[in-house]
C-alpha positions in Angstrom: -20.6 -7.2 6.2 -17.1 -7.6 4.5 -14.2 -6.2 6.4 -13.2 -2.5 4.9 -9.8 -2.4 3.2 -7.3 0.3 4.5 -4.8 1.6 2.4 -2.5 4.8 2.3 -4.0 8.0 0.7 -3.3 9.0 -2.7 -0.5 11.7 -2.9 0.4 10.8 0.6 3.8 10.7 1.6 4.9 7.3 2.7 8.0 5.5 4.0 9.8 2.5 1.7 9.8 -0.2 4.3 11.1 -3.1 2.1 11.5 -4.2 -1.3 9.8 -7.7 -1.3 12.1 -10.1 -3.4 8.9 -12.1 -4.8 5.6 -10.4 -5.2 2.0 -12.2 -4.1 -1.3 -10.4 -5.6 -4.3 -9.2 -4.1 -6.9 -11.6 -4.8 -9.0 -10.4 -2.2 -10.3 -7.5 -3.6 -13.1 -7.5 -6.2 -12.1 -7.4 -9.9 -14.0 -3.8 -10.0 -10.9 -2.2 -8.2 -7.7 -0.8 -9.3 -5.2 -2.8 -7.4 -7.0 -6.0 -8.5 -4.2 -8.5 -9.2 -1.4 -6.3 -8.8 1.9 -7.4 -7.5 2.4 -6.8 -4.0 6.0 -6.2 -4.2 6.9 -3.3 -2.0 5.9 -2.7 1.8 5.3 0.9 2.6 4.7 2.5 6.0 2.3 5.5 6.8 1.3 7.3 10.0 -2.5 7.5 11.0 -4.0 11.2 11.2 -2.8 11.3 15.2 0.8 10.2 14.2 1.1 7.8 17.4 0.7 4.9 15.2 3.0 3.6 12.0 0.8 1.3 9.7 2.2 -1.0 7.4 0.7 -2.1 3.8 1.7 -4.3 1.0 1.4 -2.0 -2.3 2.3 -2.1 -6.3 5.8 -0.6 -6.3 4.9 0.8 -9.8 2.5 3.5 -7.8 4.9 5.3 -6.0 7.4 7.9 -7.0 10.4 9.6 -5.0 9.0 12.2 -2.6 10.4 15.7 -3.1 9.4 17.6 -0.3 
């Protein structure tokens, strides 16, 4: 049974960790999905539902927008 992917919810705020100078895509994921050979040029942090724990992803920059709370 593949392992299921984890990523940050949509119109969920999320930290900026770093701006990646080079980007690697995600070749992992089947051709089906959206983020299918996107650049992975930004890494963004999110908490889980229990804030204890920060978790960490490699995302397309081009998906997020400033956060005006």
């Amino acid at each position: 049974m593949p392992e299921e992917q984890i990523t940050p919810a949509s119109e969920r705020a999320a930290i900026a960790m770093e701006l990646l100078k080079s980007s690697e895509s995600d070749m992992e994921r089947d051709s089906g999905t959206p983020s299918f050979r996107e650049p992975l040029d930004m890494v963004v942090g999110v908490t889980e539902q229990n804030k204890e724990n920060l978790l960490c992803f490699r995302m397309d920059r081009r998906r997020f927008r400033p956060f005006d709370g």
